[in-house]
C-alpha positions as CSV (number, residue, x, y, z in Angstrom):
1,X,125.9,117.3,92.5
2,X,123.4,114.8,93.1
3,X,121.6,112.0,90.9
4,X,118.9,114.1,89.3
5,X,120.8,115.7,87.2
6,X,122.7,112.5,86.0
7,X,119.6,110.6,85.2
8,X,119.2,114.3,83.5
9,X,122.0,113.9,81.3
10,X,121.0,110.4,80.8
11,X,117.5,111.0,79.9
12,X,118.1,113.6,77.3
13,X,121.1,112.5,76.0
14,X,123.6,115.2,76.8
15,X,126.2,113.1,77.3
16,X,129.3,112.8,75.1
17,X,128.3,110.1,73.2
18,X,131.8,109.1,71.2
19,X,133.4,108.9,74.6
20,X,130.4,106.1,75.7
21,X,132.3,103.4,76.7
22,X,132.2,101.3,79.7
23,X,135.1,100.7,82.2
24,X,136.4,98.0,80.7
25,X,136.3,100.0,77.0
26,X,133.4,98.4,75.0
27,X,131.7,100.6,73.0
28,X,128.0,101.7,74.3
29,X,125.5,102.6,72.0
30,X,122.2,104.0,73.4
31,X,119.4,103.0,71.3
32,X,116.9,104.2,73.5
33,X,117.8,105.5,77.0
34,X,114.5,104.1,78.5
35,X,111.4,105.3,80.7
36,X,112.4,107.5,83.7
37,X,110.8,105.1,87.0
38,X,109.3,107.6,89.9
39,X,108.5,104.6,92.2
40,X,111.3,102.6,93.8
41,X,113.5,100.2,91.6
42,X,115.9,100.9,89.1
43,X,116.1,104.3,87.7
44,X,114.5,103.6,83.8
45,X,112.7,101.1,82.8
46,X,113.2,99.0,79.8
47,X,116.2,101.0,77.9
48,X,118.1,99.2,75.1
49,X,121.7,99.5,74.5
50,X,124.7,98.1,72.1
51,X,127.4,97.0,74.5
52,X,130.3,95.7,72.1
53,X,128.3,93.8,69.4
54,X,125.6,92.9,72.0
55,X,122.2,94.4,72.2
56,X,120.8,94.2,75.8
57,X,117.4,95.2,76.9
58,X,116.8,96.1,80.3
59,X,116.8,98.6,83.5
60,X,119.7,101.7,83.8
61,X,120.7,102.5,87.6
62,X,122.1,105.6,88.2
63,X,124.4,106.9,90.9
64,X,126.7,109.7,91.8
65,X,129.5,106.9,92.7
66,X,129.4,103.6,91.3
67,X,129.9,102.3,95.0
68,X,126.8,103.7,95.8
69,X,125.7,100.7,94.3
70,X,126.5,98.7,97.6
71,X,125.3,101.4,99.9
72,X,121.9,101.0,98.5
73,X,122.4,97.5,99.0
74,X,121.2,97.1,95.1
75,X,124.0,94.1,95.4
76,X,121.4,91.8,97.4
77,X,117.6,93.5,95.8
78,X,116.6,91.2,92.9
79,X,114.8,94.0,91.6
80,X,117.9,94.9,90.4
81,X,119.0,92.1,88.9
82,X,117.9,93.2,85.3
83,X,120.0,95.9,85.3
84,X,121.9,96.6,82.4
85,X,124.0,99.8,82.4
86,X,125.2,101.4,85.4
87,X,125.8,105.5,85.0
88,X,127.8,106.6,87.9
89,X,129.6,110.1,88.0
90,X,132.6,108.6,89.6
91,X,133.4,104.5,89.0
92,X,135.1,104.6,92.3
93,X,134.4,100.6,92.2
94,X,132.6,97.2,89.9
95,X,129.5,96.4,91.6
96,X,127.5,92.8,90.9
97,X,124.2,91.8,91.0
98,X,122.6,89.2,93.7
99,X,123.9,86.2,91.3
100,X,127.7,87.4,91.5
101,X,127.8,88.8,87.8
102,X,129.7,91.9,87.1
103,X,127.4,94.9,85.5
104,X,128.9,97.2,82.7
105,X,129.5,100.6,84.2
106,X,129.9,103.9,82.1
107,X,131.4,106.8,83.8
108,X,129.5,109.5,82.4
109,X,131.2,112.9,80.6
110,X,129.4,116.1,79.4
111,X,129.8,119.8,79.1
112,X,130.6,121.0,82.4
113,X,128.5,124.3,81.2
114,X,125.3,121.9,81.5
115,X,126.6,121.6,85.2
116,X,127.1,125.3,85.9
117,X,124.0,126.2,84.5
118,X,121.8,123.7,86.9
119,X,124.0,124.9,90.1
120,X,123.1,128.4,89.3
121,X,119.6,127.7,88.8
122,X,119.9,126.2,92.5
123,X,121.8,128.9,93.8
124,X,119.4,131.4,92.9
125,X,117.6,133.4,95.3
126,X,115.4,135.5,92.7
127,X,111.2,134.8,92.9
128,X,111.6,131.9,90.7
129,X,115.1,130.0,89.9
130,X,115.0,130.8,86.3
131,X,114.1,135.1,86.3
132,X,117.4,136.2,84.8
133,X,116.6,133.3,81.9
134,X,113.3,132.8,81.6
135,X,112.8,135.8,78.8
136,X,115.2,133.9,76.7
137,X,112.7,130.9,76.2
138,X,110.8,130.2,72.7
139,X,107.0,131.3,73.8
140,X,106.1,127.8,71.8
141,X,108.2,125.9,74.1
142,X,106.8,127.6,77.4
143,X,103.1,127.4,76.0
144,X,103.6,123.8,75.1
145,X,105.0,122.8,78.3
146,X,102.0,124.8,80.1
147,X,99.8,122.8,78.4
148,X,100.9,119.8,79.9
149,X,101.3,121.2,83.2
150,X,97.6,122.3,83.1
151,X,96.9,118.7,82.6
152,X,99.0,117.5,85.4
153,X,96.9,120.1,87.7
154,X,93.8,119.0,86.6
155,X,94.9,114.8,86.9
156,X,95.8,116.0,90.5
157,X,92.6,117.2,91.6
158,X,90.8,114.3,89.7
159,X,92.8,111.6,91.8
160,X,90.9,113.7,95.2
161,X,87.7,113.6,93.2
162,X,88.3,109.4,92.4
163,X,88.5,109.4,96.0
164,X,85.3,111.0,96.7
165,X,83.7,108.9,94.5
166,X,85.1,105.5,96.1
167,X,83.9,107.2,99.8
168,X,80.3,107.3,98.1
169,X,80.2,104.2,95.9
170,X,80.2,106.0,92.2
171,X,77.8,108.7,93.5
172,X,78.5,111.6,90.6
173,X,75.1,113.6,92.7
174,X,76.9,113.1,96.1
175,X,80.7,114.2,94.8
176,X,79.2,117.6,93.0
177,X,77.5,118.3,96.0
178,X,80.5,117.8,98.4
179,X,82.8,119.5,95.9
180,X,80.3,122.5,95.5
181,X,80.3,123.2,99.1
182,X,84.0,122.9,99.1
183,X,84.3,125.2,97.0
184,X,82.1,127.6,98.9
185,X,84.7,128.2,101.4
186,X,87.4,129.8,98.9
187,X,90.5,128.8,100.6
188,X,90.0,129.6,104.0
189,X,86.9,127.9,105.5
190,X,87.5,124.9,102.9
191,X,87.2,122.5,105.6
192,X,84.9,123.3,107.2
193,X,82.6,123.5,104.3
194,X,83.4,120.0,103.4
195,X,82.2,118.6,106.7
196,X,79.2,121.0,106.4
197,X,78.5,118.6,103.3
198,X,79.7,115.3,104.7
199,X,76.9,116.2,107.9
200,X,73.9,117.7,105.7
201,X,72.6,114.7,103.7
202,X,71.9,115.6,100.2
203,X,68.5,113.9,100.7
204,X,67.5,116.2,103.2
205,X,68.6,119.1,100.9
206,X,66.3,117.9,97.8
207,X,63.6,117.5,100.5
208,X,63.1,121.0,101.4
209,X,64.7,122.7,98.7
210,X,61.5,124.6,97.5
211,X,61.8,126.6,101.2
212,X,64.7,129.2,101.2
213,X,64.1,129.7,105.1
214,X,64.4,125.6,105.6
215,X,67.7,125.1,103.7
216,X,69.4,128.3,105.4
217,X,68.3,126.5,109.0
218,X,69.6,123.5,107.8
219,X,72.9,124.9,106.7
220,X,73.2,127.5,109.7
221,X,72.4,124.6,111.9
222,X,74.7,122.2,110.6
223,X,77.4,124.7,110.6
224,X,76.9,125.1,114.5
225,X,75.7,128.9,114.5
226,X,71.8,128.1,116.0
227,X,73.1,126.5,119.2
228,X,73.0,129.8,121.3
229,X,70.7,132.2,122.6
230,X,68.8,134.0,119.4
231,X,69.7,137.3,119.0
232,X,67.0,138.5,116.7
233,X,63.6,137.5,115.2
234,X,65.6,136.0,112.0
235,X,68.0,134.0,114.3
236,X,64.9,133.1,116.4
237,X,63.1,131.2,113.2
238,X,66.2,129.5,111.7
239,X,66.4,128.2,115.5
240,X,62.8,126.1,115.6
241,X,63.3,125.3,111.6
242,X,66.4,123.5,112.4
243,X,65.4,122.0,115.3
244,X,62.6,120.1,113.7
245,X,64.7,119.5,111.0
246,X,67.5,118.0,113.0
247,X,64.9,115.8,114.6
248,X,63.4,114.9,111.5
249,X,67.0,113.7,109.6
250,X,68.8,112.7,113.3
251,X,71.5,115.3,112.1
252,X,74.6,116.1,114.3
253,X,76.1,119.7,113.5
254,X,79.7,120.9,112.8
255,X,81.4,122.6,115.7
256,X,81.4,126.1,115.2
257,X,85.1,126.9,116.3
258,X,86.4,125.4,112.6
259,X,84.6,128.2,110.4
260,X,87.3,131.5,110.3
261,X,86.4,135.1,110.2
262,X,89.8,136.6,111.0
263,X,91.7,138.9,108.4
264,X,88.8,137.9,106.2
265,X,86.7,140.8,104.5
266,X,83.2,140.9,105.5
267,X,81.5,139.6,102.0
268,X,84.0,136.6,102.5
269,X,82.7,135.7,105.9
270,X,81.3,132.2,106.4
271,X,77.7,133.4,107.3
272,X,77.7,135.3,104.0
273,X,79.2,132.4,102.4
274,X,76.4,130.1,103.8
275,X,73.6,132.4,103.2
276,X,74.8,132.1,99.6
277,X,75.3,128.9,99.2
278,X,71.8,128.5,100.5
279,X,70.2,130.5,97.8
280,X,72.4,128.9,94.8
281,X,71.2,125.4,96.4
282,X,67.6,126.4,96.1
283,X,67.6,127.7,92.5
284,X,69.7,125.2,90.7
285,X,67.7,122.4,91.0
286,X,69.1,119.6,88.1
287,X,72.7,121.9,87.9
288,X,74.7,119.0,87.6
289,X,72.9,117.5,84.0
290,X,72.7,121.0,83.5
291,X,76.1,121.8,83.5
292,X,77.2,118.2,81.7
293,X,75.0,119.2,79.0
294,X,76.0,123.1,78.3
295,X,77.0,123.6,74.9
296,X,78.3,127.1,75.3
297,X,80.4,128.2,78.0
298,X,78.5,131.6,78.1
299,X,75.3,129.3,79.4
300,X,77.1,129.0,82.6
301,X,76.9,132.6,83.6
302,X,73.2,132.5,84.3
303,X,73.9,129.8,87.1
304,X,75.8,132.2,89.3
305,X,73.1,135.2,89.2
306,X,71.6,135.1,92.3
307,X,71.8,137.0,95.5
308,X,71.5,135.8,99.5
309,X,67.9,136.3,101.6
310,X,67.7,140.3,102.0
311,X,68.8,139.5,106.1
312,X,72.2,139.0,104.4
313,X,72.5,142.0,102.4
314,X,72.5,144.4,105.7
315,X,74.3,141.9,107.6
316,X,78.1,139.8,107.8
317,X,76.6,137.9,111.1
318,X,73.7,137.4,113.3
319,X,72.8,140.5,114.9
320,X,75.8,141.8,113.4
321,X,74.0,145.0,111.2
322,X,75.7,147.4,108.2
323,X,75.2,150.6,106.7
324,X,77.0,149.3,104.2
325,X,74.6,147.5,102.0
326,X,76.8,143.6,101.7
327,X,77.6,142.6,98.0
328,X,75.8,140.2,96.1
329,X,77.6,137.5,94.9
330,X,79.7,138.4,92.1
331,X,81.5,137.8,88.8
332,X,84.8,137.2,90.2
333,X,83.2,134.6,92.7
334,X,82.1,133.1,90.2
335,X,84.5,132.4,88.1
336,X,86.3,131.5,91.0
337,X,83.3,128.4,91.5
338,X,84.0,127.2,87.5
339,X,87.9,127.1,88.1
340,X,87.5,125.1,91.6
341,X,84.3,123.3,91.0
342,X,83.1,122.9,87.1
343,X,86.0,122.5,85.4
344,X,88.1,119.8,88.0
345,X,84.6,117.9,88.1
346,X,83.7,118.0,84.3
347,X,88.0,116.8,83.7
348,X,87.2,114.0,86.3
349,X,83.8,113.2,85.0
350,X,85.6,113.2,81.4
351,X,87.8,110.9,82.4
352,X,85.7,108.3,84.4
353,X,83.2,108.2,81.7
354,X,85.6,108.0,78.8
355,X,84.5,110.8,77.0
356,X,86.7,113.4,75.9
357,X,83.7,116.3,75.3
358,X,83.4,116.6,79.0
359,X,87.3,117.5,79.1
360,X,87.3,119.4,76.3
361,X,84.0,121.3,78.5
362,X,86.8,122.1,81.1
363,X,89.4,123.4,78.7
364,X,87.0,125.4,76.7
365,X,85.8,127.4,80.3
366,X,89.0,128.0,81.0
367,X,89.8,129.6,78.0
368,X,87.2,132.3,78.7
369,X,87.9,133.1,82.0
370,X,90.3,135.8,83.5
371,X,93.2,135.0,85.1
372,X,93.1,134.6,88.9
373,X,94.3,137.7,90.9
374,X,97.1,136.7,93.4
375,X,100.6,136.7,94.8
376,X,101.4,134.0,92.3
377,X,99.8,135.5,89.3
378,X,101.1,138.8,90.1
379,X,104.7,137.8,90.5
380,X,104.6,135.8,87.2
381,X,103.4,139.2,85.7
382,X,106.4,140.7,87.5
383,X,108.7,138.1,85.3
384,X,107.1,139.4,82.1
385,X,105.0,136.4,81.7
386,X,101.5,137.9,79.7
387,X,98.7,135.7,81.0
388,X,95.8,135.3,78.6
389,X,93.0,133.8,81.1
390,X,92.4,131.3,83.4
391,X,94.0,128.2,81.1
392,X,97.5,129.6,81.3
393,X,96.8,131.4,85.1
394,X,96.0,127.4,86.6
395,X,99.0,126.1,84.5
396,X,101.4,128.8,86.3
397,X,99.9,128.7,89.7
398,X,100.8,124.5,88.9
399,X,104.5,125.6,87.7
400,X,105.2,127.6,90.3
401,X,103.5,125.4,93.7
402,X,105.2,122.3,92.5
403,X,108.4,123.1,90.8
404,X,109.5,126.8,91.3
405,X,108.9,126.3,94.9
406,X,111.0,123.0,94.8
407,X,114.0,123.4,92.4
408,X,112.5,120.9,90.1
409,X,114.9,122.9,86.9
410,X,115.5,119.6,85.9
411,X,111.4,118.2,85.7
412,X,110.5,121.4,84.3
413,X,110.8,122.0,80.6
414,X,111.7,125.7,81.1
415,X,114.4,124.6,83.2
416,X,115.7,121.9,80.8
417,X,116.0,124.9,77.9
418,X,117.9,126.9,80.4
419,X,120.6,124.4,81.5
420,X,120.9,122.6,77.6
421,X,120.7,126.3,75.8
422,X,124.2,125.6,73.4
């Protein structure tokens, strides 16, 4: 057993509650249980309790062993001090704060069924902690509770783009254009596609964005593919483009080893991803008030109609000729774009400016969108999970990257049914 799932039972009340009493048999009264703390200090935050005929306001602690107390040396942290209530599994011992005073302890009892429940959870070697149960939970309680973790995801990948935005002093222009070229590596070459952006000024971009020919040198040059011999008349011209254009901007490329071609399909290669993103780049001119100020989701489709230079239809690298004629870039990529890009920018965006239409933007796309294909999504479906589109696909990926994975039963609502199901 360990202390998550006593600050479990605390939290949600699942304790025998007749049988509250402390050590020393005063009567304990919860009156609210307090605010669970996930930084260091006492466990909740500001509970209230009737001890006796006292009300006391304050901080819960809670411990497997009540001399736990002393190994944590709580005894001598005056963070502690305002502790109220100590709920220990075992009260092996009275512990004190740093002034000497003796703290009420209450040895907590509950259904040892809530107990079996969460060991089996952990004990579980099925695909996610929960399959044997999971059919058994009310389809409002799981959609609620993926609502929330949808949220969480999107929070999470805000607090990367607030950091973005510090690196570039508030610049919305300058994290879009980072983020898009992120984005642009799908996974595997995500890096490198980030320092592709951080070493291609935007300026120089806007400059010469009218030339197709001038933005691929730029981005095959800054991605470190024009440093070697030419190996045709194409290669040859992006090779004196860049160089005037590295001259011009004093621009210093990526090295070349980062970008990954291995077990990759050809259309996902990094050439064909930069010849892309080249294209989009010069076509989209004013895309970010464009896409702040889209009204209907549908709008964004016209965005991501657009294929490469016609080099980059017969080819997956330099030199490197098909039969096969290369695929344009397509729906699925696409979508893939709004998920990763539009939708984590317009929540953050949203948020920063205080204005709730911009999240509601991201909420709407997401709605529209099919779910991802992937390991994940496919062994949710495996569960019997139906997933409507891309809001609940996101929220499940979320679910199962930072809780399944984890044994976090007891943080996850699904969980919480599972082990509290009477």
């Amino acid at each position: 057993m360990n202390e998550d799932f006593i600050q479990f039972i605390w939290r949600f009340g699942l304790f025998y509650k007749d049988a509250a009493e402390t050590t020393d048999n005063q009567k304990i009264t919860v009156i609210n249980s307090g605010m669970i703390n996930h930084d260091s200090g006492p466990d909740f935050f500001n509970a209230k309790i009737k001890i006796g005929s006292i009300i006391w306001v304050g901080n819960i602690e809670i411990h497997i062993n009540a001399s736990d107390w002393k190994r944590h040396k709580h005894n001598i942290d005056k963070a502690y001090d305002n502790v109220i209530l100590h709920v220990v599994k075992n009260a092996d011992c009275d512990i004190f704060r740093n002034d000497g005073s003796k703290i009420p302890t209450l040895q907590i009892q509950y259904n040892s069924n809530l107990e079996k429940r969460y060991r089996e959870l952990l004990s579980s070697d099925t695909w996610i902690a929960c399959q044997n149960y999971i059919d058994n939970v009310e389809s409002f309680k799981m959609k609620h509770f993926l609502n929330r973790i949808l949220i969480e995801r999107l929070e999470q990948r805000s607090a990367h783009i607030n950091k973005i935005l510090l690196d570039t002093r508030n610049d919305f222009k300058e994290v879009f254009y980072r983020l898009l070229f992120r984005s642009f590596g799908f996974g595997t070459n995500t890096l490198p596609f980030e320092l592709l952006a951080q070493a291609t000024p935007l300026a120089a971009i806007n400059k010469h964005r009218n030339s197709l020919l001038q933005i691929e040198a730029l981005l095959f040059g800054q991605a470190g593919f024009l440093n070697e011999q030419p190996v045709d008349d194409y290669q040859s011209q992006l090779q004196k483009e860049y160089k005037f254009l590295q001259n011009k901007f004093k621009l210093k490329p990526v090295e070349k080893h980062l970008w990954k071609f291995m077990r990759l399909r050809p259309t996902n290669f990094p050439t064909i991803r930069i010849a892309q993103l080249a294209k989009f780049l010069t076509q989209t001119d004013g895309l970010l008030a464009k896409i702040t100020a889209f009204e209907k989701p549908d709008e964004l489709n016209t965005f991501f109609e657009f294929n490469a230079s016609e080099y980059w239809n017969t080819h997956y690298n330099f030199g490197k000729q098909t039969d096969k004629r290369i695929k344009s870039f397509g729906k699925k990529s696409a979508e893939k774009i709004i998920i990763n890009l539009i939708v984590p920018y317009l929540f953050a965006y949203g948020k920063a400016k205080g204005e709730d239409k911009f999240t509601e933007k991201a909420f709407d796309l997401l709605e529209i969108i099919s779910p991802e294909k992937n390991n994940i999504i496919t062994g949710w479906e495996n569960t019997g999970i139906k997933i409507e589109n891309a809001f609940y696909s996101q929220a499940l990926i979320q679910l199962k990257t930072m809780y399944c994975n984890n044994k976090q039963c007891l943080k996850c609502a699904i969980g919480e049914n599972i082990i509290n199901k009477q």
